[in-house]
C-alpha positions in Angstrom: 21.2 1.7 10.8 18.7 -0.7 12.3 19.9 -2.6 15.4 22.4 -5.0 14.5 23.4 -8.8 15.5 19.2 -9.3 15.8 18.2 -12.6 14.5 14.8 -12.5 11.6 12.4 -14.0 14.7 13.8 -11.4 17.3 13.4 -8.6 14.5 10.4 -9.6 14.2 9.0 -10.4 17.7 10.3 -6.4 18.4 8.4 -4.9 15.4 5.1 -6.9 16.8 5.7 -6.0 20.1 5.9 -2.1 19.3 2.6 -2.5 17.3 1.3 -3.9 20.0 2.2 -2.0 22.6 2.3 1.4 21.1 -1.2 0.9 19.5 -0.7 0.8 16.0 -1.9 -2.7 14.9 -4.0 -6.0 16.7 -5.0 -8.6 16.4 -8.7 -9.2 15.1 -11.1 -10.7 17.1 -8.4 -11.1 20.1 -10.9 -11.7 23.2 -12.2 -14.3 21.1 -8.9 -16.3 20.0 -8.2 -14.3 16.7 -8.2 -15.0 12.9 -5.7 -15.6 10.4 -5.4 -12.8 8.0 -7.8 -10.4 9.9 -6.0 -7.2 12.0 -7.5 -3.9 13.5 -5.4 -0.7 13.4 -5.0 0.9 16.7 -5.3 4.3 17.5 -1.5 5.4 16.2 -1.9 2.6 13.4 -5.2 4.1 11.6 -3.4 7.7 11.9 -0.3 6.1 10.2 -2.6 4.1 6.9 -4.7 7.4 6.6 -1.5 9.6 6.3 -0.3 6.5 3.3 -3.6 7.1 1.6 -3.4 10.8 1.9 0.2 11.3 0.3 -1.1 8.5 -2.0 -3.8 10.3 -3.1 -1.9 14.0 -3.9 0.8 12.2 -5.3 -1.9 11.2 -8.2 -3.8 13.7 -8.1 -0.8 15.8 -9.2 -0.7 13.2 -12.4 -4.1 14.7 -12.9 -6.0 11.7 -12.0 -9.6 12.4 -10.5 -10.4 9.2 -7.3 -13.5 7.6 -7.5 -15.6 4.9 -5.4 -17.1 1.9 -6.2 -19.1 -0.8 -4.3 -17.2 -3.7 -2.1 -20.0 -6.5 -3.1 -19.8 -7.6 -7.0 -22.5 -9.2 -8.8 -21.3 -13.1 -10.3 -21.7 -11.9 -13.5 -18.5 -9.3 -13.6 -16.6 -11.9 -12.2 -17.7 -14.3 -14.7 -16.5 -11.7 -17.8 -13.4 -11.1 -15.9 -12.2 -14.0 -15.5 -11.8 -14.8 -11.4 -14.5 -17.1 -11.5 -12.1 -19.4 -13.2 -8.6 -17.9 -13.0 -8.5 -16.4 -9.6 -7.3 -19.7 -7.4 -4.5 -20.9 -5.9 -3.4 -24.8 -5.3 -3.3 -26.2 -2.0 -1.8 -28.4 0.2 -2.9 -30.5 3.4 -1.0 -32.1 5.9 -1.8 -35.7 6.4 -1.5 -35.7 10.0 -2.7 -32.3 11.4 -4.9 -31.5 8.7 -3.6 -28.1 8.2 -3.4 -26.2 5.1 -0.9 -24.4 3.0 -0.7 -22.2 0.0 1.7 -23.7 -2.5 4.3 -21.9 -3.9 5.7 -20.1 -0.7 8.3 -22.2 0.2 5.8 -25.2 0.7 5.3 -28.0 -2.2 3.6 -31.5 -2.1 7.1 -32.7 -1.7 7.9 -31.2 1.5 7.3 -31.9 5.0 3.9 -29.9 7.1 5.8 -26.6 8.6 3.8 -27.3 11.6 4.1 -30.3 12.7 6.8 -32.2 10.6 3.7 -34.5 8.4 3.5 -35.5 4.8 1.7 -33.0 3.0 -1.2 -34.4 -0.3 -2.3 -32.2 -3.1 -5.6 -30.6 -1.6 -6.7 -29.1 -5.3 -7.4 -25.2 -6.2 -9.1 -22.9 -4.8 -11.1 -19.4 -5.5 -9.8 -16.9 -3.6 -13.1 -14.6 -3.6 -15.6 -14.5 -0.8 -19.1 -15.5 -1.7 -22.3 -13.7 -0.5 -26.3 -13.8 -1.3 -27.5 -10.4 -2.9 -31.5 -9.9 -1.9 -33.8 -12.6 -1.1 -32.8 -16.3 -2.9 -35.6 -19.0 -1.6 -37.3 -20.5 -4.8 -35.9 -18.5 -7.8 -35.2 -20.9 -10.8 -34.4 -18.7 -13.3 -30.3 -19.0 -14.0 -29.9 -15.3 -14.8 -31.9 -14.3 -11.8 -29.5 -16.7 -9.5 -26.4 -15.5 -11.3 -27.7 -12.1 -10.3 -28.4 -12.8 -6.7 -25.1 -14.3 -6.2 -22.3 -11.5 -5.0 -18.8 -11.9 -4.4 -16.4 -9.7 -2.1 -14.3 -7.9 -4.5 -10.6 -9.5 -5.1 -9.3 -6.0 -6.3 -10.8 -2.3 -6.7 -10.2 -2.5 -10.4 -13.4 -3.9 -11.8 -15.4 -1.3 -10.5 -13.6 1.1 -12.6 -13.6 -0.9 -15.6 -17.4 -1.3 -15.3 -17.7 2.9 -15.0 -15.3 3.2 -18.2 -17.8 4.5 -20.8 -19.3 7.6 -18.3 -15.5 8.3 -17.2 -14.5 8.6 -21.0 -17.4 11.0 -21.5 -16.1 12.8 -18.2 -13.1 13.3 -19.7 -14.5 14.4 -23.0 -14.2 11.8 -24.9 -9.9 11.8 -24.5 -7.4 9.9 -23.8 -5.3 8.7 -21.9 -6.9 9.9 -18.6 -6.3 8.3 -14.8 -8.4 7.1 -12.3 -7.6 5.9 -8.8 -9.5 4.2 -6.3 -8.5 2.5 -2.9 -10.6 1.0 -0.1 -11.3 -2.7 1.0 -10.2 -5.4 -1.0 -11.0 -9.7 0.0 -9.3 -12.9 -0.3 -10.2 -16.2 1.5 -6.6 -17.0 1.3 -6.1 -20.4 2.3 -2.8 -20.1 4.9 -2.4 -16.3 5.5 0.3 -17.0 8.3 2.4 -13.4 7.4 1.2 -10.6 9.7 0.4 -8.1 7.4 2.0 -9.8 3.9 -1.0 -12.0 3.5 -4.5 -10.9 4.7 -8.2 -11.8 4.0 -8.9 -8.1 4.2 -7.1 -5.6 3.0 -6.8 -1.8 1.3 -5.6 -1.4 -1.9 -4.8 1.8 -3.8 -5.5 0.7 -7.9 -4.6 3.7 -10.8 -6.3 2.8 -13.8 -4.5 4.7 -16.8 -6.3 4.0 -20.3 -4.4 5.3 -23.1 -4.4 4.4 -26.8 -2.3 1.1 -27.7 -0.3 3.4 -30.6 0.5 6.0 -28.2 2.2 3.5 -25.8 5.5 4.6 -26.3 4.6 8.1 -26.8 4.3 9.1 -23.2 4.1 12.9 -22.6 6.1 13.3 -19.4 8.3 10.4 -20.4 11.4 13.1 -20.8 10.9 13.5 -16.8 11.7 9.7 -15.5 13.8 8.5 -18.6 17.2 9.3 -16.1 15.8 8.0 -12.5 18.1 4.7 -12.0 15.7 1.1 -10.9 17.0 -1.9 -9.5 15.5 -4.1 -12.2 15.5 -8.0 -12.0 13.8 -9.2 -15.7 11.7 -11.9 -16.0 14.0 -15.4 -17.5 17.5 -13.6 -16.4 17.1 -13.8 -12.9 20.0 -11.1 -12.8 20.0 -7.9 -10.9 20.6 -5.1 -13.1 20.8 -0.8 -12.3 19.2 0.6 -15.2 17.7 4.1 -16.4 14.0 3.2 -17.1 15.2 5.2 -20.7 17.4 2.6 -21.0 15.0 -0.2 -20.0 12.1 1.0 -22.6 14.7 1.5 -25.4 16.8 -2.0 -25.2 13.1 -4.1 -24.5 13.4 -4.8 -20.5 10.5 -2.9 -19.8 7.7 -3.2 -22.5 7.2 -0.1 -23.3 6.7 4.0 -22.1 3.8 3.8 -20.5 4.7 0.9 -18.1 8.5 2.3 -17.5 7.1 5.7 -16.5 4.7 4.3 -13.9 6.9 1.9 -12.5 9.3 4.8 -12.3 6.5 6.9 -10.0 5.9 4.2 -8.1 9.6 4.2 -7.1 9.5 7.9 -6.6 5.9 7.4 -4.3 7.9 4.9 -2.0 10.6 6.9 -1.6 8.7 9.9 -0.8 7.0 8.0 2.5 10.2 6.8 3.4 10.9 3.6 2.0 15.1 2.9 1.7 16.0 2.8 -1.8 18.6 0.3 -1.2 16.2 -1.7 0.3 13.7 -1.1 -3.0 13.8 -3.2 -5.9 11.2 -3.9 -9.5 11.2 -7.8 -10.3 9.0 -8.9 -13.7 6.8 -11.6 -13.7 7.8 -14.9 -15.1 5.1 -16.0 -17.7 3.6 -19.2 -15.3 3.1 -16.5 -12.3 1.4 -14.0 -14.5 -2.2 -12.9 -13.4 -4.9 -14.2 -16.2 -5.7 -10.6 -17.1 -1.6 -9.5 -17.7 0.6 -8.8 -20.9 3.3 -8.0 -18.5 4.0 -7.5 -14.7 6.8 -6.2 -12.3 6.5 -6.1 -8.9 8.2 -3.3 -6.7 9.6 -5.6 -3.7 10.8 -4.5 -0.1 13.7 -6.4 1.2 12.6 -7.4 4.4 14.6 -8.5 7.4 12.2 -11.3 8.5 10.4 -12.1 5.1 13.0 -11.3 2.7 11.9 -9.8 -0.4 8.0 -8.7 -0.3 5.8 -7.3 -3.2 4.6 -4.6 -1.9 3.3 -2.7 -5.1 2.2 -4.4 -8.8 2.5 -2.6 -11.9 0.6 -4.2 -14.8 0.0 -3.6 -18.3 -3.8 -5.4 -18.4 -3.9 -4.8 -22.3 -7.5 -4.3 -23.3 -8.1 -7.4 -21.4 -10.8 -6.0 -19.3 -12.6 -3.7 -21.3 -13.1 -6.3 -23.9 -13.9 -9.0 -21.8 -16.8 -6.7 -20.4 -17.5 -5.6 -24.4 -18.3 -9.5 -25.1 -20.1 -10.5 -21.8 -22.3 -7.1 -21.1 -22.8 -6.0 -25.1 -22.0 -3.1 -24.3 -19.5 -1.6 -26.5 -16.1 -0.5 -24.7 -14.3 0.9 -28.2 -13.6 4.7 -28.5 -13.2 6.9 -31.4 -9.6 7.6 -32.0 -8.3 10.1 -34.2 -5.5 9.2 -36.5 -2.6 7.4 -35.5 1.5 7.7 -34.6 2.0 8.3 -37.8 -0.4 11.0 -38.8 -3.5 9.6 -40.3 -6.4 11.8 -40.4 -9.8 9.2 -40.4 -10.9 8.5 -37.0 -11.2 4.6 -35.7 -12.5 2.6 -33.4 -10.0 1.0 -30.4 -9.7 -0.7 -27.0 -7.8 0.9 -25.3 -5.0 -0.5 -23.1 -5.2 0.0 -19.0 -2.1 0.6 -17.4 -2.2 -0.6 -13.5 -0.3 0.5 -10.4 -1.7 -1.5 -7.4 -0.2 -0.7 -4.2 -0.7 -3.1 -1.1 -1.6 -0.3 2.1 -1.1 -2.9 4.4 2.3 -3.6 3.1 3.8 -0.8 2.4 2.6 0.3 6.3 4.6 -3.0 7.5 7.6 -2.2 5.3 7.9 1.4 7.0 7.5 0.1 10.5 10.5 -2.3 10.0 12.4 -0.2 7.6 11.9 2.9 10.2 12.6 1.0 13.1 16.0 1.9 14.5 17.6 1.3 18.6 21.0 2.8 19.4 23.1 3.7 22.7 22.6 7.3 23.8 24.3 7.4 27.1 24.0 4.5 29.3 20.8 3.5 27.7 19.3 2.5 24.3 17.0 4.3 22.6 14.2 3.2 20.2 13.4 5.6 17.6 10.7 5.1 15.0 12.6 7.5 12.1 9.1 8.4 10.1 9.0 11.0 7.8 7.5 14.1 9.1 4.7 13.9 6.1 3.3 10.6 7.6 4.1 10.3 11.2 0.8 9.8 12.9 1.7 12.3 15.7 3.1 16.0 14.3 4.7 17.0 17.5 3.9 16.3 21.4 3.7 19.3 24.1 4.8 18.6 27.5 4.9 20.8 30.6 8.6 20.6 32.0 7.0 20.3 35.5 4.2 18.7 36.8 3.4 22.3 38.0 -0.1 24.2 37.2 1.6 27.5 35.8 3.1 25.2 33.1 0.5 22.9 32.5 -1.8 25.3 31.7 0.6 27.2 29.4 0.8 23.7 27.7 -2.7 23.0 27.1 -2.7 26.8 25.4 -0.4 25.9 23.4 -1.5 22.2 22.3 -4.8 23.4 21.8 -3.6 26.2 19.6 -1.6 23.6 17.2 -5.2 21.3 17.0 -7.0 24.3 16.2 -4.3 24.8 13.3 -5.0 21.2 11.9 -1.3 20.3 13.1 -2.0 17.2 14.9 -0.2 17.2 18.3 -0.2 15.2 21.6 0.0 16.7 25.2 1.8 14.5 27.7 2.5 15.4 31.6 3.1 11.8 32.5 7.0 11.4 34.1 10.0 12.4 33.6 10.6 14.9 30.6 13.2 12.5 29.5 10.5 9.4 29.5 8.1 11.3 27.5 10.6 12.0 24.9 11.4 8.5 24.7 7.9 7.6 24.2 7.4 9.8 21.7 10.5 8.9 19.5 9.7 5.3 20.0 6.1 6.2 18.1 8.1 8.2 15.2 6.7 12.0 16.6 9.3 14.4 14.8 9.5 17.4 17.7 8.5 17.5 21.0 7.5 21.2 22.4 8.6 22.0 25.9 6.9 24.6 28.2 9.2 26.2 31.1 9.1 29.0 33.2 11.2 30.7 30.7 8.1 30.6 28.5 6.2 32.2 31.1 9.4 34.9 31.3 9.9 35.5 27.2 6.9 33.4 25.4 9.9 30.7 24.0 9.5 27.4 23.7 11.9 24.4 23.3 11.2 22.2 20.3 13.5 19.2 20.4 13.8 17.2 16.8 13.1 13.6 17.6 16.4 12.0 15.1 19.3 14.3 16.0 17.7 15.2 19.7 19.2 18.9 19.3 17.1 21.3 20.5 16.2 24.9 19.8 14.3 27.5 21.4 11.5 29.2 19.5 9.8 32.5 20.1 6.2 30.9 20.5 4.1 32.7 17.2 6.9 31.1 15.4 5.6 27.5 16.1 3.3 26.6 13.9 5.7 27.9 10.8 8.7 25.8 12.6 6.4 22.7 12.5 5.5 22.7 9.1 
């Protein structure tokens, strides 16, 4: 378990202070005073995010979903269609006396007193959330289409940019559906109080699948058959009631809309599991109707219960309806419909449809916060405590570390044959000769690294080595040709 009797600021005040430390996350801008909502991943902190992203992606490429990239900087005029220009806002407060400001709606309303410094708080209106930005040269142009043109926004979500791409992805998939496509990269939002470490940033990565599929074949998913048992922690919009439900159970009795939205709510159970997220600590809430985005039918968050924030979105999973693609039909005239073939029930003339998008958005950020304090564990081993970052082996940012018994020459160099060995193997490994053998294994649990490799003068005897597993601490020796298998 994670250390006990800890109070939410100590919790977090250790979690911040091992990120900092231990070089996984930073404040932006520090030497300069910092920003709210801007952080830099540190050297162990990029490894961890890339290692996300990488399971991330093979977990949907499996689904047979092909990744593509679109721009970061969004003409007005796809904003406009979409419906941020006018939807994508949030209402704010403002303290009388300090003058600071504050998002409503987490756990601050007009009512309340300033949670700085104790002031009344007034209605301070609604505001966009996007960035704005100038695209090309702006001094004397008149014309409105050519201003709407030159005016860019930072995109709020990687979405759009696959929406916009639809028609030459449907002909990329031969004209079929349903098909998948994922994107993640940088995502922007001016947020007006981001005071949440990592829970609410101005820039951020997103990973967005986009799953287009035929509104009749909704509840005719293929691989339905292979989720309809897995067991979710459901809370439905209106009830307010925790329930354990099959997502079979959930599709059939109404809960969850339909096949197509259970089954990807059900992956994105069995993604966060896979990196390591507790699945007691896992839970799928559905939007109420007033906290629906503009572009939903239906929404249910996948929510981390965290010791210092409680529970946390970490992941969204939205059934957008043809929202988009008609929206863009109307504003671009350019038509979005496909030629479907038949229906559910057999018919033979081909039509014209929308079809429906399907959305799993995961937060990166998040979900990296939520393994950090999830993964985080301190017990007594001996007569001291021990801090132990329990990562899974498939995302820890370090493989395994190699250290030298001695400080001695014989086995240093012996070492650096054998790190450089694993590197050359794409096993990403660390060689450490500083202190005690029993510090450098405490440094390297305290960063998650699963084994540690030891070099002795047995090695130089027989070619062994010791590899020590980081959560149990046993030990085991290896012949050394054996490594690399042992490892992986």
């Amino acid at each position: 378990m994670t250390s006990a009797g800890r109070g939410k600021e100590g919790r977090k005040d250790e979690i911040a202070e091992l990120a900092r430390r231990r070089g996984f996350l930073w404040q932006a801008f520090e030497i300069y005073g910092g920003a709210a909502g801007f952080y830099d991943y540190g050297p162990l902190g990029a490894q961890l995010k890339r290692r996300i992203e990488e399971v991330w992606r093979d977990f949907y490429t499996r689904e047979r979903f092909y990744e593509i990239e679109t721009t970061n900087i969004v003409s007005r005029e796809i904003f406009e269609a979409s419906g941020h220009l006018e939807s994508f806002a949030d209402q704010a407060v403002v303290c009388k006396h300090c003058k600071s400001f504050f998002r409503v709606g987490e756990n601050v309303n007009v009512s309340e007193k300033c949670p700085e410094c104790g002031g009344e708080l007034e209605a301070a209106g609604e505001f966009n959330l996007m960035f704005q930005t100038g695209i090309g040269v702006q001094k004397g142009e008149s014309d409105e289409r050519t201003q709407k043109k030159s005016e860019g926004y930072l995109r709020p979500e990687t979405a759009q940019g696959i929406f916009l791409n639809f028609q030459r992805l449907l002909r990329f998939n031969r004209g079929k559906l349903p098909f998948g496509i994922i994107q993640i990269g940088k995502a922007y939002r001016n947020e007006i109080s981001p005071r949440k470490s990592l829970i609410r940033l101005r820039e951020f990565t997103m990973g967005e699948a986009e799953v287009f599929v035929d509104p009749r074949e909704k509840n005719n998913h293929p691989r339905f058959e292979y989720v309809k048992d897995r067991m979710l922690r459901l809370v439905p919009a209106g009830e307010g009631e925790e329930e354990e439900k099959s997502v079979g159970e959930a599709v059939r009795s109404g809960i969850i809309a339909n096949e197509y939205l259970g089954y990807h709510i059900s992956k994105v159970g069995e993604f966060l599991e896979r990196i390591g997220i507790p699945r007691d600590k896992l839970r799928f809430r559905q939007h109420r109707r007033e906290e629906m985005a503009h572009y939903a039918r239906d929404c249910w968050d996948a929510e981390f219960l965290s010791e210092r924030y409680g529970w946390m979105e970490i992941v969204g999973v939205a059934d957008r309806g043809d929202y988009d693609l008609s929206a863009h039909t109307s504003f671009s005239n350019v038509n979005m419909s496909v030629h479907a073939q038949g229906d559910a029930q057999g018919e033979a003339e081909p039509e014209k449809i929308i079809p429906h998008v399907i959305e799993p958005s995961y937060g990166i950020d998040r979900i990296f916060y939520a393994l950090l304090e999830s993964s985080l564990y301190e017990e007594q081993v001996g007569k001291e405590k021990r801090k132990v970052l329990r990562l899974k082996s498939e995302i820890a940012p370090i493989k395994a570390a190699v250290f030298p018994l001695l400080n001695r020459d014989e086995l240093k160099k012996k070492a650096e044959e054998v790190f450089q060995k694993l590197r050359a193997a794409s096993i990403f490994v660390e060689y450490d000769d500083s202190g005690s053998i029993g510090r450098r294994y405490r440094r390297q649990d305290e960063i998650g690294t699963p084994y540690c490799v030891t070099i002795d003068y047995e090695t130089l005897e027989d070619d062994t080595v010791t590899i020590r597993e980081r959560d149990t601490m046993k030990q085991v020796r290896v012949p050394m040709v054996e490594i690399k298998d042992v490892l992986a």
